[in-house]
Biopython code that builds the backbone (N, CA, C, O; Angstrom):
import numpy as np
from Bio.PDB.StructureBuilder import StructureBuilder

atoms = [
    (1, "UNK", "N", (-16.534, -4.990, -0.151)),
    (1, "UNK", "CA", (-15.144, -5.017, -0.545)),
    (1, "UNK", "C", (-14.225, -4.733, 0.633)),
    (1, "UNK", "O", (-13.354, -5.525, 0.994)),
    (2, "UNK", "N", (-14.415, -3.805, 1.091)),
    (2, "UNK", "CA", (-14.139, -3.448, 2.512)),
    (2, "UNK", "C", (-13.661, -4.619, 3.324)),
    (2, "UNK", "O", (-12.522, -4.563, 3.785)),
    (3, "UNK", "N", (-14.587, -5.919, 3.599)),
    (3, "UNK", "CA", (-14.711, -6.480, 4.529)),
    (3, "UNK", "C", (-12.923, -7.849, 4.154)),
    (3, "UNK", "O", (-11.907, -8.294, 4.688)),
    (4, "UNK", "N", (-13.685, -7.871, 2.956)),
    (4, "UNK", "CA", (-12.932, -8.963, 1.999)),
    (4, "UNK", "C", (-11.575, -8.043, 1.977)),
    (4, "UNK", "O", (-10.527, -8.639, 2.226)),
    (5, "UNK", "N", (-11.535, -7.185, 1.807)),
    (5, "UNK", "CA", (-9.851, -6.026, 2.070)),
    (5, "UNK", "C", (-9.129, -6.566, 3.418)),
    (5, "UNK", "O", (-8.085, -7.215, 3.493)),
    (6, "UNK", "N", (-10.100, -6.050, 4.610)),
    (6, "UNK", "CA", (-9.581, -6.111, 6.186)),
    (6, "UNK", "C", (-9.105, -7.628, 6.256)),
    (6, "UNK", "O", (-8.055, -7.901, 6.838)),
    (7, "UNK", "N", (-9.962, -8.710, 5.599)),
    (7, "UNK", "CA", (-9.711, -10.007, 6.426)),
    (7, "UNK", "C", (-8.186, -10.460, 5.674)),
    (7, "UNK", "O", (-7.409, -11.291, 6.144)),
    (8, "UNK", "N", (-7.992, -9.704, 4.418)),
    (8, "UNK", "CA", (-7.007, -10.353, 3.605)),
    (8, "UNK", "C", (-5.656, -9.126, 4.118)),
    (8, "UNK", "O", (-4.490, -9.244, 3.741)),
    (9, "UNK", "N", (-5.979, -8.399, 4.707)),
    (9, "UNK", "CA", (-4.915, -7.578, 5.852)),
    (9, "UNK", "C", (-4.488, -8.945, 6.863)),
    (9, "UNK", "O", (-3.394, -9.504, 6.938)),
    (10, "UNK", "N", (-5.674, -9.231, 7.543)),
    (10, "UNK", "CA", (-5.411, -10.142, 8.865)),
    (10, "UNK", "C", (-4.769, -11.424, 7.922)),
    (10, "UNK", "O", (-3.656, -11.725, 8.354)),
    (11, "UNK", "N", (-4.934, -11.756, 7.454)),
    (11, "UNK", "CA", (-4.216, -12.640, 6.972)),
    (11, "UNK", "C", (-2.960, -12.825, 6.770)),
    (11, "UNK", "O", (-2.283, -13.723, 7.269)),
    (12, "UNK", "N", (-2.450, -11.647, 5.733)),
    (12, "UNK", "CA", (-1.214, -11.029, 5.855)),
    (12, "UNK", "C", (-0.425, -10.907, 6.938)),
    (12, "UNK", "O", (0.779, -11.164, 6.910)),
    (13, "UNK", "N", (-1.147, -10.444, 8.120)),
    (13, "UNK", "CA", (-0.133, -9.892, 9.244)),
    (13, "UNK", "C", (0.207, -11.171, 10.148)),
    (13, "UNK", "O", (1.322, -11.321, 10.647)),
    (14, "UNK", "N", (-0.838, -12.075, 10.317)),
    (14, "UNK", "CA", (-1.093, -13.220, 10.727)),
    (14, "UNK", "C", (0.459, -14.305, 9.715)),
    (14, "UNK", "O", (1.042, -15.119, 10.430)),
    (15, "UNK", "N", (0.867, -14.216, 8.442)),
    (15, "UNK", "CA", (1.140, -15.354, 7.627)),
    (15, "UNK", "C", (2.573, -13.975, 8.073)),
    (15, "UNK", "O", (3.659, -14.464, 7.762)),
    (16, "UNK", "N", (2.692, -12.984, 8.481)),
    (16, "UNK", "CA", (4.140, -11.979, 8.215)),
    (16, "UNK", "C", (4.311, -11.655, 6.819)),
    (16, "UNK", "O", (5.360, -11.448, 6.209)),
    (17, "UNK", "N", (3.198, -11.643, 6.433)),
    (17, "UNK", "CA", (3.967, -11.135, 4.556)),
    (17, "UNK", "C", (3.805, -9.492, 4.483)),
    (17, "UNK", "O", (3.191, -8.740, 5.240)),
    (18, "UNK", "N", (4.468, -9.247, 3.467)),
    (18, "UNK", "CA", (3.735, -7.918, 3.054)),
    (18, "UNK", "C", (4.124, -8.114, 1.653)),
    (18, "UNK", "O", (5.272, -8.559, 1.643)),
    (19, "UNK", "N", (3.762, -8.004, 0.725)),
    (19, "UNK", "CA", (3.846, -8.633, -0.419)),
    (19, "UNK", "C", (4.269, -7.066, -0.986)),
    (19, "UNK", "O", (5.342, -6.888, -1.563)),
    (20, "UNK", "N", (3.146, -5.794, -0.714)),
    (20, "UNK", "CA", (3.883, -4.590, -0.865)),
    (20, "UNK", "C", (5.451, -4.709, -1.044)),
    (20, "UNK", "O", (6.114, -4.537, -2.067)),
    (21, "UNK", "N", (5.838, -5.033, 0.160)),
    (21, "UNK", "CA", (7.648, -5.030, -0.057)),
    (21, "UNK", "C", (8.053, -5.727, -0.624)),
    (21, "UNK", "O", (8.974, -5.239, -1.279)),
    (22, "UNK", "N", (7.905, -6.784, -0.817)),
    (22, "UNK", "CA", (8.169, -8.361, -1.798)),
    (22, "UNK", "C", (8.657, -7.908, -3.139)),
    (22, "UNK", "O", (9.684, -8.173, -3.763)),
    (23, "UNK", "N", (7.395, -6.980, -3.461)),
    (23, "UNK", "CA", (7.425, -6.852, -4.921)),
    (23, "UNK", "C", (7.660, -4.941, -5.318)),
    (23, "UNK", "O", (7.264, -4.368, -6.333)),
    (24, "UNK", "N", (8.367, -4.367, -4.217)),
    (24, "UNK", "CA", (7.928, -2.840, -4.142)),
    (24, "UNK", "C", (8.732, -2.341, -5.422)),
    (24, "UNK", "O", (8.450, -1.344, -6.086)),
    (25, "UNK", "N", (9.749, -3.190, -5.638)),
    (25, "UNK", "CA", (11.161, -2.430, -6.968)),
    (25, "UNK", "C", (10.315, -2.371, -8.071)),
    (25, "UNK", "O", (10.359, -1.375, -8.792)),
    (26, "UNK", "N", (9.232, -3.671, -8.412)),
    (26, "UNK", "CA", (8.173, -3.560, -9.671)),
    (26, "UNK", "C", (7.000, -2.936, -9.929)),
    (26, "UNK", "O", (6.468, -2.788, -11.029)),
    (27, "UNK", "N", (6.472, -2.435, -8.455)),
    (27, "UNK", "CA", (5.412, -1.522, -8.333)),
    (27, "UNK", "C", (5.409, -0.285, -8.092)),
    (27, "UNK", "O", (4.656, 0.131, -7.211)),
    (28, "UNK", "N", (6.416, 0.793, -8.956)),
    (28, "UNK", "CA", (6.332, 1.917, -8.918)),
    (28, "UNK", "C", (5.216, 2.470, -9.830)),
    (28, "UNK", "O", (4.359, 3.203, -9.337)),
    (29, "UNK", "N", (5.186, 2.093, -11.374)),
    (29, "UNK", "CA", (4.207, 2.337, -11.823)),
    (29, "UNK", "C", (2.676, 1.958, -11.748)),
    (29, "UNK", "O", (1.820, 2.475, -12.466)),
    (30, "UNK", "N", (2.420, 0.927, -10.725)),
    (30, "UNK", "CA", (1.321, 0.856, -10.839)),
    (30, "UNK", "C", (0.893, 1.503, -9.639)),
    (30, "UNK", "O", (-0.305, 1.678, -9.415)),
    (31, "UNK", "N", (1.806, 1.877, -8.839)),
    (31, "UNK", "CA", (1.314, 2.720, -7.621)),
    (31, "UNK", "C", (0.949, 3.928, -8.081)),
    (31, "UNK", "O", (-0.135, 4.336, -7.664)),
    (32, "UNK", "N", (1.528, 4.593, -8.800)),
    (32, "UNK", "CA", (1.985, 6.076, -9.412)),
    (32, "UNK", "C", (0.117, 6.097, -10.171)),
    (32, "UNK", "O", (-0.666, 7.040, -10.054)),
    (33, "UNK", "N", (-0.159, 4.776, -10.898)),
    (33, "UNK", "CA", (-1.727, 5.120, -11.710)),
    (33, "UNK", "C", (-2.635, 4.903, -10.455)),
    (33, "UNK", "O", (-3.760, 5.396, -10.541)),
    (34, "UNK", "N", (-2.400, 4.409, -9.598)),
    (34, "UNK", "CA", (-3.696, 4.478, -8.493)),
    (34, "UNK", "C", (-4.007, 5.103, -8.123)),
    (34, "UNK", "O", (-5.221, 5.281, -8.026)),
    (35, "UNK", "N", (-2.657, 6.288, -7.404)),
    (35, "UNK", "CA", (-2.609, 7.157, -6.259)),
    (35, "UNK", "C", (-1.808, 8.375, -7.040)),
    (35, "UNK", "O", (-0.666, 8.649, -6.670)),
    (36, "UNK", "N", (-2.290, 8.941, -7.888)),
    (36, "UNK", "CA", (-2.157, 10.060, -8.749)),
    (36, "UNK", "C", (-0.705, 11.269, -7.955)),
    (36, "UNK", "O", (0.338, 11.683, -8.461)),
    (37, "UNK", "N", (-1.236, 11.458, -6.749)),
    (37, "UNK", "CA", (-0.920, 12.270, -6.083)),
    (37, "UNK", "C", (0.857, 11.752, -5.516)),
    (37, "UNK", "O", (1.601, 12.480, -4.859)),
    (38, "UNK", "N", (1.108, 10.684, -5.878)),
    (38, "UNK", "CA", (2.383, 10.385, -5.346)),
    (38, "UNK", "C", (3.285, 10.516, -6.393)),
    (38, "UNK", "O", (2.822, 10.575, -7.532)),
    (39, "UNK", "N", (4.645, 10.580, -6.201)),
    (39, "UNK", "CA", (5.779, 11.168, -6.888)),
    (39, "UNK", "C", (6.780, 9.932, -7.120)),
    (39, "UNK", "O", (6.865, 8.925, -6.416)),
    (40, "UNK", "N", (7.488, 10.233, -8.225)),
    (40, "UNK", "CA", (8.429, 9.122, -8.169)),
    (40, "UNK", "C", (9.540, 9.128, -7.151)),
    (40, "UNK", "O", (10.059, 8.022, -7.001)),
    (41, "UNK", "N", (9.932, 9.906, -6.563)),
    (41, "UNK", "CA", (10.960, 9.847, -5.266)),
    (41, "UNK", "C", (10.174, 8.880, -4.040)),
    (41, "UNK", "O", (10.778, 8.248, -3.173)),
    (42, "UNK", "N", (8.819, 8.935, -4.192)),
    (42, "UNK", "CA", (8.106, 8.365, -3.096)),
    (42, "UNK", "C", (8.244, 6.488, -3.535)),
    (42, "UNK", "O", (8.423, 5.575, -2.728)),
    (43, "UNK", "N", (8.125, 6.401, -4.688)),
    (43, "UNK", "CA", (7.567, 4.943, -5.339)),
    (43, "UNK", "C", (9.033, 4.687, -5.571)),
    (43, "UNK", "O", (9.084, 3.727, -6.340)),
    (44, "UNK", "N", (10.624, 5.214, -5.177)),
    (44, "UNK", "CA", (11.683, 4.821, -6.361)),
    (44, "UNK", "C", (12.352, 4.713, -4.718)),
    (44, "UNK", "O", (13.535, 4.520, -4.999)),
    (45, "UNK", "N", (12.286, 4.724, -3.220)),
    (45, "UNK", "CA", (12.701, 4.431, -2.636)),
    (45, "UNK", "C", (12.855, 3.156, -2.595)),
    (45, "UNK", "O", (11.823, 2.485, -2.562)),
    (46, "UNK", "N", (14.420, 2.325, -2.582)),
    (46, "UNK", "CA", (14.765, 0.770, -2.459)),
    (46, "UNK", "C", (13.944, 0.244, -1.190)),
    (46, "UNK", "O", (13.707, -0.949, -1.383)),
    (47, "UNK", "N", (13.532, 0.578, -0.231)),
    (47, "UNK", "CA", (12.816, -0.548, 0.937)),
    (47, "UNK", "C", (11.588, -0.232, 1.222)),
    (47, "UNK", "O", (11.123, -0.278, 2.361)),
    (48, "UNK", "N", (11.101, 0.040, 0.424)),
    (48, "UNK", "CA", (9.382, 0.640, 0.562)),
    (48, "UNK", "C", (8.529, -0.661, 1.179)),
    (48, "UNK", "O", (8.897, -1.833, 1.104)),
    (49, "UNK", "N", (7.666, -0.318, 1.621)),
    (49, "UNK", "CA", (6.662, -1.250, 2.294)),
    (49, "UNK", "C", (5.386, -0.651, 2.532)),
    (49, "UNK", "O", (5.151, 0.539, 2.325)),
    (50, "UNK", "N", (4.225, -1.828, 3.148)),
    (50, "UNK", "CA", (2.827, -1.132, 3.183)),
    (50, "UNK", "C", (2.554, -0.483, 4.148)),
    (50, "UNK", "O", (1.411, -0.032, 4.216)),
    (51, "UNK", "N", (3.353, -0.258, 5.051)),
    (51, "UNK", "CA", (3.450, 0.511, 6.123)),
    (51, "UNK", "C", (4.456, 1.939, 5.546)),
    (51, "UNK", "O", (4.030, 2.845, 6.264)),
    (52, "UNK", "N", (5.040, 2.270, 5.054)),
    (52, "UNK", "CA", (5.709, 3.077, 4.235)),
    (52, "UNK", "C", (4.801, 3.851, 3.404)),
    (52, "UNK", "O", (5.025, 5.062, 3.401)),
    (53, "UNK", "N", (3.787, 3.418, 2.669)),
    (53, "UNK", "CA", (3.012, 3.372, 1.552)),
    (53, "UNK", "C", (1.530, 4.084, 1.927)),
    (53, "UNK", "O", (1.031, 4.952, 1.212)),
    (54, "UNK", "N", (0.924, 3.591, 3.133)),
    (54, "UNK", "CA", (0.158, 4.335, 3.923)),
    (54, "UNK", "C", (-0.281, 5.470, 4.352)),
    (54, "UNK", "O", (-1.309, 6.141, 4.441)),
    (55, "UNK", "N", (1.468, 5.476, 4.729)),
    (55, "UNK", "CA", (1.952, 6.653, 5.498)),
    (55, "UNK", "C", (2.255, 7.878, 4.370)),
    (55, "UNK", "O", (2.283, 9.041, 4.774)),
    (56, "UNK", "N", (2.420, 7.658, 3.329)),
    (56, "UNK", "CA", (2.387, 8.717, 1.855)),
    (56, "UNK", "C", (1.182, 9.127, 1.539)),
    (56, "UNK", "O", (0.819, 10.255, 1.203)),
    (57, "UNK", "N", (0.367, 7.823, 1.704)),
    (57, "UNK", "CA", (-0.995, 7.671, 1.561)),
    (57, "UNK", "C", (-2.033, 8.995, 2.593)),
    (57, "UNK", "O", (-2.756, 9.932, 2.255)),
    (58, "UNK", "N", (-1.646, 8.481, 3.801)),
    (58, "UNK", "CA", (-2.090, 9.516, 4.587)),
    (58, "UNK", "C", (-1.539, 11.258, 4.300)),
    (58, "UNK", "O", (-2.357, 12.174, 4.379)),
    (59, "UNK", "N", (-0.617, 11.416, 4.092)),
    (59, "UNK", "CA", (0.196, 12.803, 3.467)),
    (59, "UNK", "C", (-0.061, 13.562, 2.409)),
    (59, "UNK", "O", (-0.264, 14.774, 2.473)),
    (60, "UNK", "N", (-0.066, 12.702, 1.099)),
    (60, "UNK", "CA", (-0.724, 12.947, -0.192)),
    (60, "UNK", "C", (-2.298, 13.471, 0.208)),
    (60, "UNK", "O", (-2.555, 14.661, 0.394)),
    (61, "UNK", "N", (-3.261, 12.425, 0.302)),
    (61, "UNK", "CA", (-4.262, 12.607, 0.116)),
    (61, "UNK", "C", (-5.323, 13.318, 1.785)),
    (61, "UNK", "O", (-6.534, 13.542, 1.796)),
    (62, "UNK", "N", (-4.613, 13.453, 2.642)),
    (62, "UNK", "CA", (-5.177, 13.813, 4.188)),
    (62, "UNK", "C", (-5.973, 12.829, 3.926)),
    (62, "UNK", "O", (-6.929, 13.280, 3.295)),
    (63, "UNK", "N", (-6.073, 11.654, 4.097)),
    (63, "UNK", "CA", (-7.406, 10.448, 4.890)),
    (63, "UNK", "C", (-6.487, 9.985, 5.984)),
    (63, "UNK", "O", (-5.257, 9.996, 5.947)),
    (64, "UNK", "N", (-7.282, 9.565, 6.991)),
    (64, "UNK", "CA", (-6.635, 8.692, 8.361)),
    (64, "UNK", "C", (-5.938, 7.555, 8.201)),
    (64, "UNK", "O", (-5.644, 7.174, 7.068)),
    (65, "UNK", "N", (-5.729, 7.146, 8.855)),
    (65, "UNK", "CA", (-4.044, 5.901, 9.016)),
    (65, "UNK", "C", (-5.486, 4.797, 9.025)),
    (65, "UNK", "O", (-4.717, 3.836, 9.052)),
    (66, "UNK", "N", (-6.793, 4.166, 9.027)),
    (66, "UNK", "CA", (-7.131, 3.420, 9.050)),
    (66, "UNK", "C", (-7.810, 3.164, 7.302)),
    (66, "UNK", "O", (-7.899, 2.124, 6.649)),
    (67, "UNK", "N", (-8.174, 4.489, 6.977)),
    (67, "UNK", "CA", (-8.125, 4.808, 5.266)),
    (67, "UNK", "C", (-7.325, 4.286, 4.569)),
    (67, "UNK", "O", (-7.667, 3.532, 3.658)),
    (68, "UNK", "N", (-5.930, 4.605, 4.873)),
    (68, "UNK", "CA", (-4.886, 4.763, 4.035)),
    (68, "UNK", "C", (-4.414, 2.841, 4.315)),
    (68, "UNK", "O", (-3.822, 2.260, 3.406)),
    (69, "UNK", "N", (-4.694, 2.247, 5.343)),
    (69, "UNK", "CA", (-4.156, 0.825, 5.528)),
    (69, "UNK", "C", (-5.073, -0.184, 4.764)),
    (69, "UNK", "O", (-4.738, -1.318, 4.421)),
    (70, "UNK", "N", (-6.503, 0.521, 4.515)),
    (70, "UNK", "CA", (-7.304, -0.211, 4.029)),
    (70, "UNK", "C", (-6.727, -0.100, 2.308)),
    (70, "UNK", "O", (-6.361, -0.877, 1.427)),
    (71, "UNK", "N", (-6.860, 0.948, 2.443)),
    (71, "UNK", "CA", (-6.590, 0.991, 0.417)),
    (71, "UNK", "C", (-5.192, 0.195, 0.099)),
    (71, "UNK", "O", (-5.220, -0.863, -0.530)),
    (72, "UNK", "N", (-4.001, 0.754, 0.561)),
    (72, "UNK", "CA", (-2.739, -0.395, 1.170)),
    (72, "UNK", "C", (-3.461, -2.009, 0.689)),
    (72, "UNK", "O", (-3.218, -2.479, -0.422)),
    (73, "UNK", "N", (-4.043, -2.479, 1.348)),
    (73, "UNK", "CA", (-4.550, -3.818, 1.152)),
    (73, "UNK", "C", (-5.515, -4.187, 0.387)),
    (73, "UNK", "O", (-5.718, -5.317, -0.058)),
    (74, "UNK", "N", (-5.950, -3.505, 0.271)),
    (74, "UNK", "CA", (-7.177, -3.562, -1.476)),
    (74, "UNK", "C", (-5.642, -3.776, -2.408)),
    (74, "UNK", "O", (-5.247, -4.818, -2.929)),
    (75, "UNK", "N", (-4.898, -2.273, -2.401)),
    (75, "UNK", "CA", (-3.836, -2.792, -3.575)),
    (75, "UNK", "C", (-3.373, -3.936, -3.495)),
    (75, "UNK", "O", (-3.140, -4.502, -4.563)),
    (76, "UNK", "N", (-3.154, -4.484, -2.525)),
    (76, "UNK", "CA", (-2.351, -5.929, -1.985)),
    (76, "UNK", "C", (-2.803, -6.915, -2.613)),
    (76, "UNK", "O", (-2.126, -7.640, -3.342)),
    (77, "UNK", "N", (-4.248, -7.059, -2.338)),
    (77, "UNK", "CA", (-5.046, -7.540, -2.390)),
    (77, "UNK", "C", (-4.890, -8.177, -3.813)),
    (77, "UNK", "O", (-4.667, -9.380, -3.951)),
    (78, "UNK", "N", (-5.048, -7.115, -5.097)),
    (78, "UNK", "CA", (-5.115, -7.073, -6.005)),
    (78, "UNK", "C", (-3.912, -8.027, -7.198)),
    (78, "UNK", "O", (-3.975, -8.775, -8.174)),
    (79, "UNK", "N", (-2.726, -7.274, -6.167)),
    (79, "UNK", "CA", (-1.207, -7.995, -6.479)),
    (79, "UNK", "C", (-1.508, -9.683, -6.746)),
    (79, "UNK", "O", (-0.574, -10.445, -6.995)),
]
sb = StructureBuilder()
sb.init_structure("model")
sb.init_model(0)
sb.init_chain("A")
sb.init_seg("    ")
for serial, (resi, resn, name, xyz) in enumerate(atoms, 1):
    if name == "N":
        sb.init_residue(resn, " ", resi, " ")
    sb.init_atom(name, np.array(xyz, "f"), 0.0, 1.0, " ", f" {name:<3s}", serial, name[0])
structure = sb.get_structure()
């Protein structure tokens, strides 16, 4: 899953999307059931992104910035 996560990152960064931000005003609640640990002030900011999202990611839960980019894009992924 992992692998199929990273390449659909490179893809992303490669095509400039972040779909995270695209769609961030509609994904408060489904962020909020993934990632337990995040707050609605975190998910109710207007310009959120997956670089934004990470970075909560890393804060909330202490995993590393390469943790937190992978799960980032699994969610993406999923979108």
């Amino acid at each position: 899953m992992q692998l199929k996560s990273l390449r659909a990152a490179l893809t992303n960064q490669v095509m400039g999307r972040d779909r995270v931000r695209e769609q961030w005003s509609d994904l408060g609640g489904k962020m909020r059931r993934r990632w337990r640990k995040l707050k609605w002030q975190d998910v109710l900011l207007p310009d959120g992104d997956g670089e934004y999202l990470a970075g909560l990611l890393e804060e909330r839960y202490g995993i590393d910035r390469r943790e937190a980019l992978l799960q980032v894009f699994e969610f993406e992924s999923d979108l």
